[in-house]
C-alpha positions as a printed NumPy array, in Angstrom:
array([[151.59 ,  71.284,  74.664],
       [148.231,  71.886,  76.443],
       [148.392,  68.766,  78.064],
       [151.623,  69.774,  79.437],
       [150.754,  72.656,  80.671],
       [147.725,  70.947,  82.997],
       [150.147,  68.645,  84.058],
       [152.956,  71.342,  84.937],
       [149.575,  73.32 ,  86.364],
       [148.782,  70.145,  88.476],
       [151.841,  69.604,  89.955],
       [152.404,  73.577,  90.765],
       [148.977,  73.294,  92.652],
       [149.309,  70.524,  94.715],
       [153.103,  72.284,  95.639],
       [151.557,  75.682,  96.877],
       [149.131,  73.368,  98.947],
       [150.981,  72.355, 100.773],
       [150.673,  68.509,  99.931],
       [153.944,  67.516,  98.626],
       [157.157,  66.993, 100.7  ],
       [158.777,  65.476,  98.547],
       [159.461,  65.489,  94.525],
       [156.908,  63.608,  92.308],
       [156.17 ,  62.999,  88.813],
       [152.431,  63.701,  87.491],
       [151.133,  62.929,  84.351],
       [148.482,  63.396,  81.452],
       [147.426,  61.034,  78.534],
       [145.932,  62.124,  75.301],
       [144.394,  59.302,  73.394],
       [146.068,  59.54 ,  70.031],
       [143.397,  56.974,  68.548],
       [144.306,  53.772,  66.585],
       [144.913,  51.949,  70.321],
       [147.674,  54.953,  71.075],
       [148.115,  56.603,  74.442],
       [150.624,  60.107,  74.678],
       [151.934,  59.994,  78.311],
       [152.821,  63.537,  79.189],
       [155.426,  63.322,  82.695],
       [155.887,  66.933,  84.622],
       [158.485,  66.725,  87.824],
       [158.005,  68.272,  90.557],
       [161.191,  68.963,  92.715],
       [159.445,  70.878,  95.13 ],
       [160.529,  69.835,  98.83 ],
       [163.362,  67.587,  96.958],
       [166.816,  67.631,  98.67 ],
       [168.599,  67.569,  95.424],
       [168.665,  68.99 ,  92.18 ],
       [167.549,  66.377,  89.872],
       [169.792,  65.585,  86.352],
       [167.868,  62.536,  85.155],
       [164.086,  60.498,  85.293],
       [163.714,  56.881,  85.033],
       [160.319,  55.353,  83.795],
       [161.118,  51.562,  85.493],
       [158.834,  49.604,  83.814],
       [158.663,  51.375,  80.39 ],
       [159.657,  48.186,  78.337],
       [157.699,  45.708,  80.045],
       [154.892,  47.771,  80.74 ],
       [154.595,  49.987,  77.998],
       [156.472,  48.489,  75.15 ],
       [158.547,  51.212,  74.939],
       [161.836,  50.234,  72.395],
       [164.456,  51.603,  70.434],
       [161.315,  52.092,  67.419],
       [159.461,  54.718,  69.897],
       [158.546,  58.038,  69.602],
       [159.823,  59.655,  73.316],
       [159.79 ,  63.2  ,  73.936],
       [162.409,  65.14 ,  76.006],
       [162.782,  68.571,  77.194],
       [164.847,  71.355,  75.639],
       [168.313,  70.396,  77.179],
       [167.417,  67.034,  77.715],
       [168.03 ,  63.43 ,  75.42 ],
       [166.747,  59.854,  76.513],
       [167.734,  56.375,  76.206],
       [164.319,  54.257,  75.016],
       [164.27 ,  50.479,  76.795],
       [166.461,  47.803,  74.739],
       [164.305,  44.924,  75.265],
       [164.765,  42.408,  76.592],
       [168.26 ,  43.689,  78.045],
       [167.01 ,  47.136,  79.88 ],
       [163.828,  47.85 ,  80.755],
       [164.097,  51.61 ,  81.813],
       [163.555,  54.45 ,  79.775],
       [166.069,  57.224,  80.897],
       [165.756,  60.89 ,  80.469],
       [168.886,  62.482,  81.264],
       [170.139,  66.416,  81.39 ],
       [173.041,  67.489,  79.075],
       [173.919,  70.605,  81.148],
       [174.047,  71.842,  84.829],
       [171.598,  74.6  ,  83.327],
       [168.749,  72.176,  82.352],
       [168.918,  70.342,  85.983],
       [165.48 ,  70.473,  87.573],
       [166.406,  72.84 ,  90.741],
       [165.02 ,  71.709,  93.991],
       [161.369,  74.007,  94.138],
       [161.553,  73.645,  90.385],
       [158.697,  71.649,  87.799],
       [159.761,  70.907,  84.316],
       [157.136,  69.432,  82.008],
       [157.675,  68.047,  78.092],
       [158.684,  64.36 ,  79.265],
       [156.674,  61.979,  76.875],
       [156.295,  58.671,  75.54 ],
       [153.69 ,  57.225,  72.944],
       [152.798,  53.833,  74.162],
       [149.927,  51.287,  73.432],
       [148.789,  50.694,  76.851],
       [146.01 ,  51.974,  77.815],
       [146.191,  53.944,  81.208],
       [143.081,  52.558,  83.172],
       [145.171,  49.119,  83.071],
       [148.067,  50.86 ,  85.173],
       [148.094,  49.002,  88.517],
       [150.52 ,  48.909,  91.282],
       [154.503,  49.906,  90.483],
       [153.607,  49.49 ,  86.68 ],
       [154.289,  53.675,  86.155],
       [157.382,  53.387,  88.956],
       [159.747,  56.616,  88.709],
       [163.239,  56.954,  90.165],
       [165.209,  60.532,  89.821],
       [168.845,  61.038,  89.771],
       [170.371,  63.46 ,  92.1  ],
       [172.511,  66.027,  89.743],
       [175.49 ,  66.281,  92.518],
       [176.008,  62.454,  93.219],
       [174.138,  60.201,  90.106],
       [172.31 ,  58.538,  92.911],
       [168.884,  57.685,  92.405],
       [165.717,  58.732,  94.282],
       [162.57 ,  56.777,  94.441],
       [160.131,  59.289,  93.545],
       [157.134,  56.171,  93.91 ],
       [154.495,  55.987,  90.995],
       [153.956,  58.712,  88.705],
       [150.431,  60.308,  89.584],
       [147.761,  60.682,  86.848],
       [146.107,  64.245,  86.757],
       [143.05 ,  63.688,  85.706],
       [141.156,  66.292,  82.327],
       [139.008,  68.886,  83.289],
       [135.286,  68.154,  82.151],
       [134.571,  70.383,  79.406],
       [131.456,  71.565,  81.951],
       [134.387,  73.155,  84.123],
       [136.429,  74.597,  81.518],
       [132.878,  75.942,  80.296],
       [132.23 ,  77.476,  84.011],
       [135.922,  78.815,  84.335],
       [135.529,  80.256,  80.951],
       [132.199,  82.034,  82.073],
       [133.878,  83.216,  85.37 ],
       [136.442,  84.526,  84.031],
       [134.67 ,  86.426,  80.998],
       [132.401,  87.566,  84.112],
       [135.239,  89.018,  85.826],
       [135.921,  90.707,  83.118],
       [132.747,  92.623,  82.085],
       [132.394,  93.14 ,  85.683],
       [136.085,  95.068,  85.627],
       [135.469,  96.961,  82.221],
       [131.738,  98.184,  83.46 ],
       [133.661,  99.555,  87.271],
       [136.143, 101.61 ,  84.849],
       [133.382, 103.169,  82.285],
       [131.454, 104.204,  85.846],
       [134.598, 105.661,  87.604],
       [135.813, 107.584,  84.357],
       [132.272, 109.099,  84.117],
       [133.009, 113.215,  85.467],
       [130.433, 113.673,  88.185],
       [126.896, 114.674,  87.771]])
């Protein structure tokens, strides 16, 4: 869920600068241990033309070794098809309802896939996304999904202390104005 949330974080940041004219997937990974990667996938439909109904992870049976035997996570109001090697490659995401569509200015996180590949081997298309416009069922190349990468523990530690400075700083001004004058 954390990881998620940096990656829905991510994508919101890089909207409000300004960067992104078009919709993109980002993602986290969480090393499970044992050889296992988590890929967490947030879309961003900010600057999109269309509301999306469905993401396509090209690669995710060659590359990943995504099958039917996978565990795949999907949004509430979404399902998936997992890769049916050596047949389909693609794993599919795919909306049930108008109301779980991604609107255009819209991110929705809690796309995931458990996968042994190991992330620092990604390399050219490998992680290639497509989305599916909602109104027509025609897909949009949405390029390579973009890795966000963890915050160091040393900046959640400085964030942390910011913050918790911020907020001495704000209960020590209202103590001093609630004093009655001398």
């Amino acid at each position: 869920m954390t990881r998620q949330m940096i990656g829905l974080l991510a994508a919101l940041l890089v909207t409000a600068s300004g960067a992104s004219a078009l919709p993109m997937v980002t993602y986290t990974v969480d090393d499970l241990g044992g050889g296992l990667f988590q890929y967490d996938l947030t879309v961003d439909n900010a600057g999109g033309s269309a509301e999306l109904s469905g993401l396509n992870v090209l690669h995710a049976g060659s590359v990943f070794g995504l099958d039917g035997s996978s565990t795949i996570g999907t949004p509430l109001g979404w399902m998936s098809f997992a890769p049916l090697p050596p047949l389909i490659d693609d794993l599919d995401y795919f909306s049930l309802s108008l109301a779980s569509d991604i609107l255009i200015g819209e991110a929705l996180g809690g796309f995931s896939f458990v996968s042994a590949r190991d992330p620092d081997t990604l390399s050219g298309d490998d992680f290639a996304v497509e989305g599916i416009d909602a109104e027509f069922a025609s897909q949009i190349d949405l390029g390579n999904a973009i890795r966000v990468p963890e915050p160091s523990l040393a900046t959640l530690l400085v964030a942390g202390f910011a913050l918790g400075a911020l907020g001495a700083r704000g209960a020590l001004g209202l103590r001093t104005r609630d004093r009655p004058p001398l």
